[in-house]
N, C-alpha and C positions, 0 to 999 in steps of 0.2 A: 587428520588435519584439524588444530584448532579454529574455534568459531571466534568471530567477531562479532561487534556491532556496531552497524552504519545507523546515521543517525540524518534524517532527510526533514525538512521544514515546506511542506505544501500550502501555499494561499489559494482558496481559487471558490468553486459553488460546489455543490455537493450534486452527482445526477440525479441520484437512489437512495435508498437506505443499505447503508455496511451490510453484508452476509457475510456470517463466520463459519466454517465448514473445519473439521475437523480430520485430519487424515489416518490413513489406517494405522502410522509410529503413534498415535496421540497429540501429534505437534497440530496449535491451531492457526488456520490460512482465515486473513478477514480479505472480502475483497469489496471493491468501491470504484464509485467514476466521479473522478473530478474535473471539472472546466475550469481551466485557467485563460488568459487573454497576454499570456507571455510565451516564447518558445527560446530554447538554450539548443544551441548545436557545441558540441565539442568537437 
């Protein structure tokens, strides 16, 4: 299956500081909490 790339634009406060965790392929996962004061329902 070819990859793609989405491309997403967040405004909002940061919770934490980003952790980047690396998985056992090599591929690296950042993870993060942001507070925004907007919500979107599709």
């Amino acid at each position: 299956m070819p990859m793609g790339v989405n491309k997403v634009i967040l405004i909002g406060h940061a919770g934490r500081d980003p952790e980047n965790q690396s998985t056992a392929g090599g591929k690296t996962i950042c993870k993060l909490s942001l507070a925004t004061g907007e919500a979107y329902v599709a």
